[in-house]
VOSESE-212274 format. One record per residue (C-alpha): residue number from 0; x, y, z; residue in one letter. Coordinates in pm, 1 decimal, decimal comma. Example, Ala and Ser with C-alpha at 12.3 -4.5 7.8 and 13.67 -1.06 7.14 Angstrom:
2
pt n->0 | xx->1230,0 | yy->-450,0 | zz->780,0 | res->A
pt n->1 | xx->1367,0 | yy->-106,0 | zz->714,0 | res->S
***
This chain:
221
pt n->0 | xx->0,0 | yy->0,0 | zz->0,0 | res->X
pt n->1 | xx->107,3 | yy->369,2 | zz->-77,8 | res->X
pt n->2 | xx->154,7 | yy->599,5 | zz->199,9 | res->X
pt n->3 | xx->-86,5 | yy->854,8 | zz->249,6 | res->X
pt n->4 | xx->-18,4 | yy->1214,1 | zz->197,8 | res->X
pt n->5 | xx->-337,8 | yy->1436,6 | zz->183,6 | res->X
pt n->6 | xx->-608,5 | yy->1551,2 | zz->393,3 | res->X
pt n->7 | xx->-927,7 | yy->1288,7 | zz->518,9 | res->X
pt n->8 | xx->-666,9 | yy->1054,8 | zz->621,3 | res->X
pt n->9 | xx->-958,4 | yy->826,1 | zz->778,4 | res->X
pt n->10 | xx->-1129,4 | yy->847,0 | zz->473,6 | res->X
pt n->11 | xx->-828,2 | yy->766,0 | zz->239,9 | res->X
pt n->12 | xx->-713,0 | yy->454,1 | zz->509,6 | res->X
pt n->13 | xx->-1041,6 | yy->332,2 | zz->513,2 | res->X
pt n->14 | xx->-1054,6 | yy->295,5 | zz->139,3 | res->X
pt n->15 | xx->-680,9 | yy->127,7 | zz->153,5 | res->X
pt n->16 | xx->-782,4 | yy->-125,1 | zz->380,3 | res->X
pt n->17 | xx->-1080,5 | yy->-171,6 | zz->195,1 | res->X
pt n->18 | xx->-898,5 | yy->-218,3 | zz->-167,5 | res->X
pt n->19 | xx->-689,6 | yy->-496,4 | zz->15,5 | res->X
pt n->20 | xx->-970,6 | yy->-710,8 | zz->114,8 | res->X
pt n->21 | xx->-1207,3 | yy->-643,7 | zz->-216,6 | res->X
pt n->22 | xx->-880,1 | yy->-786,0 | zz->-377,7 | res->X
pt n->23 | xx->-898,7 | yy->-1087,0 | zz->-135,9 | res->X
pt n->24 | xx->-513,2 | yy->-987,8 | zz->-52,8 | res->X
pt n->25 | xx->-638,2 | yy->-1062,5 | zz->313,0 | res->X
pt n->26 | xx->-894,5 | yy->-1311,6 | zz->222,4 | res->X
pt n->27 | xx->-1208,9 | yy->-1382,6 | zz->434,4 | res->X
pt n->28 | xx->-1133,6 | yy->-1557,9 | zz->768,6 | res->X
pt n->29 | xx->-763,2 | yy->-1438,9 | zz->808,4 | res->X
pt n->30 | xx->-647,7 | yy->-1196,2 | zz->1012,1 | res->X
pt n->31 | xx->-565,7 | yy->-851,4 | zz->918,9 | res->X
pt n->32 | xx->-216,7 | yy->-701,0 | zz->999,5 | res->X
pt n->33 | xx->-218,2 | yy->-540,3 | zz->1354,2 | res->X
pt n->34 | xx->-279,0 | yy->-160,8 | zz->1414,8 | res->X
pt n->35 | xx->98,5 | yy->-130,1 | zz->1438,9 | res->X
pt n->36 | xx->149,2 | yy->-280,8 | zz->1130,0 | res->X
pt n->37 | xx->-110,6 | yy->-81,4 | zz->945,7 | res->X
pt n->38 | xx->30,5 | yy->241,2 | zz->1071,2 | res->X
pt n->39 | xx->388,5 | yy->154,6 | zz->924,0 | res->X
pt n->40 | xx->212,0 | yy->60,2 | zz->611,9 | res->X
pt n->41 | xx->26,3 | yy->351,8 | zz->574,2 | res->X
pt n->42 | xx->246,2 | yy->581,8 | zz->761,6 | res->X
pt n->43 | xx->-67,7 | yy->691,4 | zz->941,0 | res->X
pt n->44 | xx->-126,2 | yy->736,9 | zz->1331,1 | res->X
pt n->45 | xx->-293,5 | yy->460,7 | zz->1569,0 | res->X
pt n->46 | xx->-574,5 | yy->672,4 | zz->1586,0 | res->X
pt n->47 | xx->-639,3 | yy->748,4 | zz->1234,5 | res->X
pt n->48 | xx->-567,9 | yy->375,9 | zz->1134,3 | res->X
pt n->49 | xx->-809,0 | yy->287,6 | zz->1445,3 | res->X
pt n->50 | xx->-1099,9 | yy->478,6 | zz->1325,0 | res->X
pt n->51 | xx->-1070,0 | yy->336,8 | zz->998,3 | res->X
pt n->52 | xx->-1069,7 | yy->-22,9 | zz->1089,3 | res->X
pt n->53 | xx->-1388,2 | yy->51,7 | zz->1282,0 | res->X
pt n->54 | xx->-1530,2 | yy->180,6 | zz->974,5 | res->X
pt n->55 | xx->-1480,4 | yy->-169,3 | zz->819,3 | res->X
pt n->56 | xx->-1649,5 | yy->-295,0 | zz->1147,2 | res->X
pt n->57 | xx->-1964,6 | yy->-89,1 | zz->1091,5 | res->X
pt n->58 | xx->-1976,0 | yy->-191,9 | zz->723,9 | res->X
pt n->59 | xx->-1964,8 | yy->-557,3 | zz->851,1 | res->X
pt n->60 | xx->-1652,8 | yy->-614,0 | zz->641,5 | res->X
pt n->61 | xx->-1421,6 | yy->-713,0 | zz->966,2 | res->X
pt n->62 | xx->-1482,7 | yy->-791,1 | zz->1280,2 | res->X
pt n->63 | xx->-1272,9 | yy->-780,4 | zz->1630,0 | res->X
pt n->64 | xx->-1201,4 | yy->-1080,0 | zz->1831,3 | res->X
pt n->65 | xx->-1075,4 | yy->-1014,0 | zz->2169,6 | res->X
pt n->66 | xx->-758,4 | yy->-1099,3 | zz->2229,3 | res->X
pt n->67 | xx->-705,0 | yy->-1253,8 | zz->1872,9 | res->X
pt n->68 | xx->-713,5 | yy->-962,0 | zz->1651,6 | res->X
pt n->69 | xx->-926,0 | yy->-848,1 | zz->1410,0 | res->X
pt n->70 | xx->-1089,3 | yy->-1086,8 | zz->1090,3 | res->X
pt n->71 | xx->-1188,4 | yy->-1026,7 | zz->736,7 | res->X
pt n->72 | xx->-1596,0 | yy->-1114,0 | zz->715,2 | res->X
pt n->73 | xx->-1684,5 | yy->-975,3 | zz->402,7 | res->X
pt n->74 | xx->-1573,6 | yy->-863,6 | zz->67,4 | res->X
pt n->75 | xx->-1782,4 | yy->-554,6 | zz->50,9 | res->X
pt n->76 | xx->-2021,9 | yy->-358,7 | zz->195,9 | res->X
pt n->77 | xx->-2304,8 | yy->-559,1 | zz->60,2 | res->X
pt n->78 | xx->-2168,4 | yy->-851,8 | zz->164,7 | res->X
pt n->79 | xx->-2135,8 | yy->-680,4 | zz->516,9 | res->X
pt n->80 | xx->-2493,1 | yy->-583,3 | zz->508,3 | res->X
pt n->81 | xx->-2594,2 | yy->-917,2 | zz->412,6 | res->X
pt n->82 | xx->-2408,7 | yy->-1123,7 | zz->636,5 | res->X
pt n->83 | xx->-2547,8 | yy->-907,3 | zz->994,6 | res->X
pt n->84 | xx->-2915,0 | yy->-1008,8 | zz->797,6 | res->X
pt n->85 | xx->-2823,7 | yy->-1360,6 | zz->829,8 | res->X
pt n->86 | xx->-2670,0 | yy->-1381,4 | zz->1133,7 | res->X
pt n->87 | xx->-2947,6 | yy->-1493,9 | zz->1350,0 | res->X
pt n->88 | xx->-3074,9 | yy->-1720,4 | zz->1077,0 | res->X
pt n->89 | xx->-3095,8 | yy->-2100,6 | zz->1232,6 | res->X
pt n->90 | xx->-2871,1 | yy->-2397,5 | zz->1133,9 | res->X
pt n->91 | xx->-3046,3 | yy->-2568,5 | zz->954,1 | res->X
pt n->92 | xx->-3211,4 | yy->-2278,2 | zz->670,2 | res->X
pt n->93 | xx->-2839,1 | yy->-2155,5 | zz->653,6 | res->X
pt n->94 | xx->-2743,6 | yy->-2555,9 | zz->568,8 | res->X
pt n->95 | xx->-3042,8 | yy->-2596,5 | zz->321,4 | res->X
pt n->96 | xx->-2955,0 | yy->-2271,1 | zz->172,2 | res->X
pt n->97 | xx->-2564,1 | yy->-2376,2 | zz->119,3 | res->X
pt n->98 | xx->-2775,6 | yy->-2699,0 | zz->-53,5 | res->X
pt n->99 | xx->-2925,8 | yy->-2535,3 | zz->-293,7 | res->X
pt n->100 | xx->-2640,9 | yy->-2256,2 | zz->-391,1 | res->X
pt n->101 | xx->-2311,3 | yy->-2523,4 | zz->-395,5 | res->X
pt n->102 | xx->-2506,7 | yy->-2788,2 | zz->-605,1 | res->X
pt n->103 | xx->-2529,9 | yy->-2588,7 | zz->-874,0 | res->X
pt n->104 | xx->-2247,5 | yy->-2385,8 | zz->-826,2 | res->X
pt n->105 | xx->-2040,5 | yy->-2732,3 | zz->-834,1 | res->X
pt n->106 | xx->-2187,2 | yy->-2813,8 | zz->-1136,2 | res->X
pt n->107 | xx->-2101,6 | yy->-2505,3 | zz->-1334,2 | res->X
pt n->108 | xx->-1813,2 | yy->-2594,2 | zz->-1213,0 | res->X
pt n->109 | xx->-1753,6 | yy->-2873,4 | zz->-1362,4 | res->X
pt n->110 | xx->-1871,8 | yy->-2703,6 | zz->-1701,0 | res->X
pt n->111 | xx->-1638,7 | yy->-2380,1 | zz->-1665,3 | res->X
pt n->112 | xx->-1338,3 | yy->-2424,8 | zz->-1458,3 | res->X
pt n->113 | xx->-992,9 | yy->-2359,5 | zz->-1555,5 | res->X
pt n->114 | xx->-626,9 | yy->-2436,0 | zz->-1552,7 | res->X
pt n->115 | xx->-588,6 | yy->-2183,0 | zz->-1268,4 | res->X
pt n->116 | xx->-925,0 | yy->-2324,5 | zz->-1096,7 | res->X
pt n->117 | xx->-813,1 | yy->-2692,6 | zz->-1090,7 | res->X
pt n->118 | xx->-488,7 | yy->-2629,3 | zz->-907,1 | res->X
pt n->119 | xx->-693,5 | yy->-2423,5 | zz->-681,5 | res->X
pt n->120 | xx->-898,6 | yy->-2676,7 | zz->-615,8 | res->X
pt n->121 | xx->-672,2 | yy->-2968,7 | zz->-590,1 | res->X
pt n->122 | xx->-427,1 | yy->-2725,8 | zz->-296,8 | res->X
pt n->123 | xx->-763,6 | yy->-2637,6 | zz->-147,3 | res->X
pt n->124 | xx->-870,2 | yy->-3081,1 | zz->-118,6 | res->X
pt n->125 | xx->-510,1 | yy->-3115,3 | zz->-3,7 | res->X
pt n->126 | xx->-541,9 | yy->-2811,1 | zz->251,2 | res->X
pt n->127 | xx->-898,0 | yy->-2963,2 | zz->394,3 | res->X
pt n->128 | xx->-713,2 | yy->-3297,0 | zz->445,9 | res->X
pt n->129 | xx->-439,9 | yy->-3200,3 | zz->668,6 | res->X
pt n->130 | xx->-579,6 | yy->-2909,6 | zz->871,0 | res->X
pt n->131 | xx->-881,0 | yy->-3159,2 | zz->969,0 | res->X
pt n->132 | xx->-634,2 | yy->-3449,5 | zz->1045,7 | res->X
pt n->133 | xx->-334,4 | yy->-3196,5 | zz->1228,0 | res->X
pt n->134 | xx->-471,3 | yy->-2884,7 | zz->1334,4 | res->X
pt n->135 | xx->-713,5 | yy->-2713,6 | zz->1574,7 | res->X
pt n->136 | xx->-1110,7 | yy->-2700,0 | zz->1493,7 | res->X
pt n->137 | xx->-1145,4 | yy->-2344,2 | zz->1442,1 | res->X
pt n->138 | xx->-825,6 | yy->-2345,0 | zz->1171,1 | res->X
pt n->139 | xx->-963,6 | yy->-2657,5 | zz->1038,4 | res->X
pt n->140 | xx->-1291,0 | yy->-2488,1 | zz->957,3 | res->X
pt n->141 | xx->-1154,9 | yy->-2184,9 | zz->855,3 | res->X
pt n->142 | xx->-999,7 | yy->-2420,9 | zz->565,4 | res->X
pt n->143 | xx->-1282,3 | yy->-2612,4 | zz->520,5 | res->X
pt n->144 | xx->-1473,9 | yy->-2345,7 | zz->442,1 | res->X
pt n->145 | xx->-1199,7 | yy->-2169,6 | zz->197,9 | res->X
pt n->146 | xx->-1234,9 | yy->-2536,8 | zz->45,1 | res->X
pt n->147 | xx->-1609,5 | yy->-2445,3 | zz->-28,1 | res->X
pt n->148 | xx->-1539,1 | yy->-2121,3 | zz->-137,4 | res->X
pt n->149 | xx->-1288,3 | yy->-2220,9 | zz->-420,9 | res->X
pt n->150 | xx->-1564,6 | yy->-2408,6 | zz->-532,1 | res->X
pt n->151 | xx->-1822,3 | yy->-2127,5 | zz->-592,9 | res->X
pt n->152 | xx->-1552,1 | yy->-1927,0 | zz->-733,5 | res->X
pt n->153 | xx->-1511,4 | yy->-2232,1 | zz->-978,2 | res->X
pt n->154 | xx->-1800,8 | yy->-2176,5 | zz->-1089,6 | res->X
pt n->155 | xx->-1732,9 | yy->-1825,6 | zz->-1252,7 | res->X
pt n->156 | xx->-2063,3 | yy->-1655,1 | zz->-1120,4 | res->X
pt n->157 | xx->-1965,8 | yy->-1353,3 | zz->-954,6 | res->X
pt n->158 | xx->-2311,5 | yy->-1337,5 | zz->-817,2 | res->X
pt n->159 | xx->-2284,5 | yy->-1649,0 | zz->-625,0 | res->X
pt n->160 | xx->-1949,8 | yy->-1560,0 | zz->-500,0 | res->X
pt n->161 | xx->-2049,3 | yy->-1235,8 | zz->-394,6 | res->X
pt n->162 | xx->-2390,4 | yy->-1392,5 | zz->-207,4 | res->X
pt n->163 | xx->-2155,8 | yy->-1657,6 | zz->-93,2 | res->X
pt n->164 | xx->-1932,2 | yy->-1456,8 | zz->47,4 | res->X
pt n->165 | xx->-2187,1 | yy->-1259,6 | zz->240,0 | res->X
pt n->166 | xx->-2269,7 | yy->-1578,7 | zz->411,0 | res->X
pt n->167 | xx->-1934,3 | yy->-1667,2 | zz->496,5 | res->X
pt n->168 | xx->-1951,1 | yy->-1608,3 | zz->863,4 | res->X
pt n->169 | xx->-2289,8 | yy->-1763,9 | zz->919,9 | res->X
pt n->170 | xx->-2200,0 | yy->-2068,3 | zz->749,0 | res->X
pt n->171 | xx->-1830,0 | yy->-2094,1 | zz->970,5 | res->X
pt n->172 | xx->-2079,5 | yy->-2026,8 | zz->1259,0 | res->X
pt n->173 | xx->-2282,1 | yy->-2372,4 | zz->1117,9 | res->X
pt n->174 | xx->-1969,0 | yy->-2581,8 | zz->1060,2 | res->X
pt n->175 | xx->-1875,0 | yy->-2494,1 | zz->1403,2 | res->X
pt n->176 | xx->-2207,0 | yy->-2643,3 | zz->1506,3 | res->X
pt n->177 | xx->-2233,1 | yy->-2945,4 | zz->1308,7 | res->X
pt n->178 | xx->-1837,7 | yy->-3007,9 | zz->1440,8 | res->X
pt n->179 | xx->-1986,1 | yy->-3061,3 | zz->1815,0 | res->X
pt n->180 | xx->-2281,4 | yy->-3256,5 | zz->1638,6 | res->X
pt n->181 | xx->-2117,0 | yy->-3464,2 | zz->1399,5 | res->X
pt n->182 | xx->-1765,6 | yy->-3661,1 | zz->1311,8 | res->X
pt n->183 | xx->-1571,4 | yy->-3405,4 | zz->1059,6 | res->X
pt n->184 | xx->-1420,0 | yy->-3631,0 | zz->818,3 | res->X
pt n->185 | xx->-1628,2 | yy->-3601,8 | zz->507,3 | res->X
pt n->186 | xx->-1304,6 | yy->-3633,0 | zz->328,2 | res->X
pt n->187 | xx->-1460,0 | yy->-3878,0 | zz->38,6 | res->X
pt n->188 | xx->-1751,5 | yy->-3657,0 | zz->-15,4 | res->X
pt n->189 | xx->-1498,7 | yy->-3412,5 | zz->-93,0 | res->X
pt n->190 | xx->-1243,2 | yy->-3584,6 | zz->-282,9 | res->X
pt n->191 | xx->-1541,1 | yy->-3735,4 | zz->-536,5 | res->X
pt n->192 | xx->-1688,9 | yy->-3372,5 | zz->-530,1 | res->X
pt n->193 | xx->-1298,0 | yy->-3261,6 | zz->-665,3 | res->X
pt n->194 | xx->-1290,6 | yy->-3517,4 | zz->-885,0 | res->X
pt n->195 | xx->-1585,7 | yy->-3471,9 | zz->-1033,6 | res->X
pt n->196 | xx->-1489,0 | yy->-3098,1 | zz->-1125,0 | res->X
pt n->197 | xx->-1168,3 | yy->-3173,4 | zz->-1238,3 | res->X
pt n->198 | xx->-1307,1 | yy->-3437,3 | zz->-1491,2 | res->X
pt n->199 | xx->-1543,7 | yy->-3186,8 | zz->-1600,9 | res->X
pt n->200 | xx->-1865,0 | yy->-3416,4 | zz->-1487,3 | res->X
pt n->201 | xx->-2144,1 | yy->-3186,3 | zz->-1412,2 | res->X
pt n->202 | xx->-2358,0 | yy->-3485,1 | zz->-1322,9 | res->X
pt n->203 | xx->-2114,4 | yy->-3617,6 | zz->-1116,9 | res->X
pt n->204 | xx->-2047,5 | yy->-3280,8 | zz->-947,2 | res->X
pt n->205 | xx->-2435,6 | yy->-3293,2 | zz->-870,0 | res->X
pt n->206 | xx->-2391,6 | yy->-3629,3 | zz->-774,7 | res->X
pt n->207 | xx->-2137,2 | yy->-3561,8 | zz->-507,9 | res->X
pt n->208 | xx->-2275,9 | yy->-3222,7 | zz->-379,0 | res->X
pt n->209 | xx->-2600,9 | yy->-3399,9 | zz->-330,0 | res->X
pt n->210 | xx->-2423,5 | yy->-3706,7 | zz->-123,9 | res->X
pt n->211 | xx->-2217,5 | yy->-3444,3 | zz->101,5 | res->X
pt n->212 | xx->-2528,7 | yy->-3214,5 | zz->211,3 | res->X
pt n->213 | xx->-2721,8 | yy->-3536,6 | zz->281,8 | res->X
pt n->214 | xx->-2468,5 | yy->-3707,3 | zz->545,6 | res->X
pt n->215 | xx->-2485,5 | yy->-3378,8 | zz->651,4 | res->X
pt n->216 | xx->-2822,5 | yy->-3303,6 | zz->729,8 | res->X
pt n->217 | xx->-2845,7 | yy->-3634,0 | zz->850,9 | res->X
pt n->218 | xx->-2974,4 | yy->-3673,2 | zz->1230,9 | res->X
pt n->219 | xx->-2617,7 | yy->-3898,2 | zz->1318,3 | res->X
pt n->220 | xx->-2325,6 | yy->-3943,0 | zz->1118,7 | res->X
***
């Protein structure tokens, strides 16, 4: 980021910070850098880089977790707006909504992805795998749902990725849920789900989709 010379410093750090999530340089569910490290990068004041941060908050684009920092949400303002709509919605409309959205978004998929999407893809599987079998349930989750993501964005709709995005924190808030409710693996659902893509098999896409949202929905796993 350029350092800021002009007047309405909030104003012009605000729309820095902004630019870096919109261009998913701090994607959703990471952290941002630290008010100390935004100051040095935009050779602004703690206060100035303080109130701009909070103007993210308001917009629902970040959010502050004590004592861990604070979190990318959304991707926009919309998305912001969106997500605080949903985020008393209950488990299982938020799960039936993901139904309906990453079926078809895995199928057009399977129909449109590229070069760039299938290695994003396959990293994402690979990512899943190890952060369910090695890490911590909240980073595992986080991954997971990057994992789900990568799909939608697959799909090239920029409609569902926007809407999808605006969910993001709901549906974390779900997988956290169905983690104390369920076992995690899931990790053939998944890997068919991948395949599928890759292969270009929209059927099979459906196919898989269908199979993962039903073991989830289902009373024991």
């Amino acid at each position: 980021m350029q350092q800021v010379q002009r007047s309405s410093l909030i104003s012009q750090v605000t729309a820095q910070l902004r630019a870096e999530i919109v261009a998913e340089r701090w994607p959703i569910g990471t952290r941002i850098p630290t008010e100390a490290e935004l100051c040095e990068l935009t050779g602004t004041g703690r206060n100035t880089v303080r109130e701009a941060v909070q103007a993210l908050v308001h917009a629902g684009m970040v959010e502050r977790r004590q004592g861990s920092g604070t979190f990318v949400l959304a991707t926009s303002d919309l998305g912001g707006t969106l997500g605080k709509y949903f985020a008393d919605a209950q488990d299982r409309d938020v799960t039936e909504l993901r139904r309906t959205l990453e079926v078809t978004a895995a199928m057009l998929a399977a129909e449109r992805r590229d070069a760039a999407d299938v290695a994003a893809l396959t990293a994402a599987l690979a990512d899943r795998h190890s952060a369910w079998a090695h890490d911590g349930t909240d980073t595992a989750i986080a991954v997971d749902a990057r994992f789900h993501r990568a799909i939608v964005a697959a799909s090239h709709n920029a409609i569902y990725l926007e809407f999808y995005d605006s969910l993001m924190p709901i549906i974390v808030q779900t997988m956290h849920h169905h983690v104390a409710d369920h076992d995690n693996g899931y990790d053939d659902e998944h890997s068919a789900l991948v395949d599928a893509i890759v292969r270009g098999d929209a059927e099979g896409a459906r196919t898989a989709s269908l199979r993962f949202f039903d073991e989830l929905e289902a009373p024991e796993h």
